[in-house]
Steps between C-alpha positions, in 0.01 A plus 500: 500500500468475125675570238472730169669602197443880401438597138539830379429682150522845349413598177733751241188688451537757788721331775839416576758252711397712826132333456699174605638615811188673585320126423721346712516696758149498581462111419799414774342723709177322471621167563758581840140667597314181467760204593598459100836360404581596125737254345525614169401806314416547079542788324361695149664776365268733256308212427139530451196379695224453229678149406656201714758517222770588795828318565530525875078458530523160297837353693251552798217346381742246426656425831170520686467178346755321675499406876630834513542639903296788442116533518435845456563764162480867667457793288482819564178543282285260356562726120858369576424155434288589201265741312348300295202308686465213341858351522484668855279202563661227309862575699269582861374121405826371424640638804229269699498213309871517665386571823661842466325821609478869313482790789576834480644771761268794433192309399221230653531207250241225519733314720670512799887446631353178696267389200173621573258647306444849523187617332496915507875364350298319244308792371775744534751303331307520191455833495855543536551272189237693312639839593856433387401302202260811372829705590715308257256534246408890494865580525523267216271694315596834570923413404370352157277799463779743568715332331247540172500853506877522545501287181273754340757799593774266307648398829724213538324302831778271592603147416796411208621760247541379165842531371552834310319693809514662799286627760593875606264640728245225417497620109666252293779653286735330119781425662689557138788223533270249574237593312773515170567099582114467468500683170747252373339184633206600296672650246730195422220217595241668230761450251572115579781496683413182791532609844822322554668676276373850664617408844817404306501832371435710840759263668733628220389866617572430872142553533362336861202441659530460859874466457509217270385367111137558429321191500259375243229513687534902616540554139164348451353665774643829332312406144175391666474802708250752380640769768749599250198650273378679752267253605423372849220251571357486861180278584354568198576843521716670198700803589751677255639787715711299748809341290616781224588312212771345365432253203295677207096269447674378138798384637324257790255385194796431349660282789139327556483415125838354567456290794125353383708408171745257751254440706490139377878447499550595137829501517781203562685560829812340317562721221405770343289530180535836342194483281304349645130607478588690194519226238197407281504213262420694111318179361237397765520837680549328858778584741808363511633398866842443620541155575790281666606101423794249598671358249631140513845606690323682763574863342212770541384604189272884461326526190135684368221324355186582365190428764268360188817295389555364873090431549461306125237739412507617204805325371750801500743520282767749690828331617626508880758789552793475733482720749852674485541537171181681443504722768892569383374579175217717582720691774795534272280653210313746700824633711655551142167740354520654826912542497488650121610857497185653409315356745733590785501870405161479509452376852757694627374793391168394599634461847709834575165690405348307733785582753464844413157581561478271816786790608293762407129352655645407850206407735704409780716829483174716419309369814852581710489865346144535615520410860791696486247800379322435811760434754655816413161667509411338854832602617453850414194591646624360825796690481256856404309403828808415696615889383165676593554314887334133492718308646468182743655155517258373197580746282878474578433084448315532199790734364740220553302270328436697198916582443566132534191439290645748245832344505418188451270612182830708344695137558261309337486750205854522454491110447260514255650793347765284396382192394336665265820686403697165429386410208575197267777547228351361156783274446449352870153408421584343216774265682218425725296411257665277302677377875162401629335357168754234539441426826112551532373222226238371688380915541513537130283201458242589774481874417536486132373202319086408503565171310670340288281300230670162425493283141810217406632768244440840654366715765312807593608734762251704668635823701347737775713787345338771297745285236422434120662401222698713288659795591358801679708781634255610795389164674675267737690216329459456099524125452616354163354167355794249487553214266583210738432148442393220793530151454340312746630078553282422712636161571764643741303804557831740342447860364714586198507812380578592094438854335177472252187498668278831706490596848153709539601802762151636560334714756 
């Protein structure tokens, strides 16, 4: 008698565990029916036969290398052992190089139990290889070309969700919570904010994902993914109708502009240098980095310098700034303009107009009160038809579904209703406001300032406000020209400040 190990496969395309038994059952029938003793048996669950790429395939490859006490692999069919024809007859050849023989319980295979040749077996094991291997491939063809024209309806074909989605009846939906955390991780990385500081942020919230502190690489994956415009990219293939979207085209330019600016690393992973990228140098015109030195005592020292200064180009003139006492200076003069009484009325005001008309021009509450319109119009034709005598299980099931439907609609409306009711006091904003400049610096640099231009007795600040100097009743912020005075000793790279010299506030 000899002996045999069984393997057994089904794929997750159209079969299930009860393939196994059915495998099994046939293969130990096959072997009491022809003196076989099976001594060991592998298994693969939903595992796919156009590859060898299959755990319990390759641990039996593997131990028909050793002086194993088996001779025989039985399958059930020879599109078990593979599909794909060519590595059908690299593992067939491995098998026999081990003196280990493939043979099947439904099928002639080239050869026999006792090691003969069998040569119809030759011929029709071929065709069997060539049938099942042309099988893999249409059905291969016809699921991707299905699954195209699902695409091209806007339907979701399987495989991960990004975050901010679901899948309801295989049409991707917002879900709104999540897709509000997206907004923000956009939102806050286009204004500068570093991603550590965001996930410190949404940790703050109690905001999860998957039960525990977004990670900086999912909040990568979130600002690289072009899903969130609307955007999905398959094979080549561009399709807009499948994710609705969340992230507005300028705010992802925004973020990209962002990210290819640290692309490089332009930024130290030790501290934090507020202006950096906005300084220029206003003799030689060329930017002035951040830099970082150790003094003779082993103390970290964070100053600015000119580049043409630090290269010995053009023999530069402009002294090396400390870093904190610039960026103190430049913070604490622009929170004052902003903090002056004129300029706070003006923003405030500017903001509860804004808070009013955003009341008034509701999209989310005038798309509620329109499927509302045509719930309650749905509803009442069914219930005219149910009067005049139609009625049968459907119509009885789709009047069930249209009340909770319509429910569900009044809910949501009533929500909206009154958020837009609760609306912001003027003195609250203005405690927010001046709250929150105090606390957002690095904001007020980001959003507000272009660049600062940079001389030993002076500079020139450059804003992305519709600011100017001088008063003006009807725009933004009116920015005064102060007399300040900077002296510059450059020896120990201190900033003093006196009160004689210009500050240049320009747009």
């Amino acid at each position: 008698m000899k002996t045999a190990v069984i393997y057994a496969r089904y794929s997750s395309s159209s079969q299930t565990e009860q393939s196994i038994e059915g495998q099994l059952s046939v293969c130990n029938k096959y072997a009491k029916d022809n003196d076989l003793i099976i001594v060991d048996t592998y298994i693969d669950r939903a595992v796919t036969g156009t590859n060898d790429n299959r755990v319990a395939f390759q641990q039996m490859l593997s131990d028909s290398e050793k002086k194993a006490s088996w001779e025989i692999v039985l399958v059930y069919a020879i599109d078990r052992f593979g599909r794909n024809s060519t590595e059908i007859a690299v593992n067939k050849q491995k098998l026999k190089k081990n003196g280990k023989t493939l043979i099947s319980a439904t099928q002639r295979t080239s050869v026999n139990i006792d090691g003969s040749r069998n040569l119809d077996g030759i011929l029709l094991e071929n065709v069997y290889i060539g049938i099942a291997e042309y099988y893999s491939a249409e059905l291969s063809e016809k699921i991707i070309r299905g699954q195209s024209e699902n695409r091209k309806k806007g339907l979701h074909c399987g495989g991960n969700i990004a975050y901010g989605y679901a899948s309801v009846d295989r049409k991707l939906v917002i879900k709104e919570d999540e897709a509000e955390v997206v907004r923000f991780i956009y939102q806050q990385y286009g204004n500068g904010i570093y991603v550590s500081e965001i996930i410190e942020a949404l940790t703050s919230k109690g905001i999860m994902y998957k039960g525990a502190p977004f990670r900086p690489s999912c909040i990568y994956s979130i600002l690289r993914n072009e899903k969130y415009v609307g955007i999905y990219e398959f094979k080549g293939e561009i399709y807009t109708d499948i994710y609705p979207q969340i992230i507005s085209v300028e705010a992802c330019a925004k973020v990209k502009a962002r990210a290819k600016e640290n692309r490089f690393g332009r930024r130290s992973t030790e501290t934090i240098y507020l202006l950096r990228n906005k300084l220029r140098c206003g003799y030689c015109g060329k930017p002035i980095s951040a830099e970082c030195g150790t003094a003779r005592n082993g103390k970290k020292k964070y100053y600015y310098k000119c580049v043409g200064r630090k290269k010995h180009h053009n023999g530069c003139e402009k002294t090396v700034l400390k870093k904190e006492l610039l960026e103190e200076f430049v913070i604490n003069f622009i929170i004052g303009e902003l903090c002056k009484k004129k300029n706070i009325d003006n923003i405030v005001k500017a903001i509860m107009d804004m808070q009013t008309q955003q009341s008034k021009d509701n999209p989310i509450l005038s798309n509620l009160k329109k499927e509302k319109k045509q719930v309650d119009a749905s509803l009442a034709n069914l219930l005219k038809a149910i009067e005049q005598g139609v009625v049968s299980r459907t119509t009885t099931s789709r009047l069930q579904e249209l009340e909770n439907e319509q429910e569900e609609l009044e809910r949501k409306i009533l929500t909206e209703e009154s958020k837009s009711s609760m609306m912001l006091e003027k003195e609250e904003i203005e405690a927010f406001y001046v709250k929150a400049l105090k606390c957002e610096s690095r904001l007020i640099i980001e959003i507000l300032i272009k660049e600062i231009v940079l001389y030993n007795d002076k500079m020139e600040i450059y804003l992305n406000t519709p600011a100017k100097n001088g008063p003006d009743e009807n725009r933004g912020f009116s920015f005064y020209n102060k007399t300040m005075n900077l002296r510059y000793y450059s020896k120990y790279s201190r900033l003093f400040v006196d009160e004689d010299a210009i500050i240049d506030i320009r747009v």
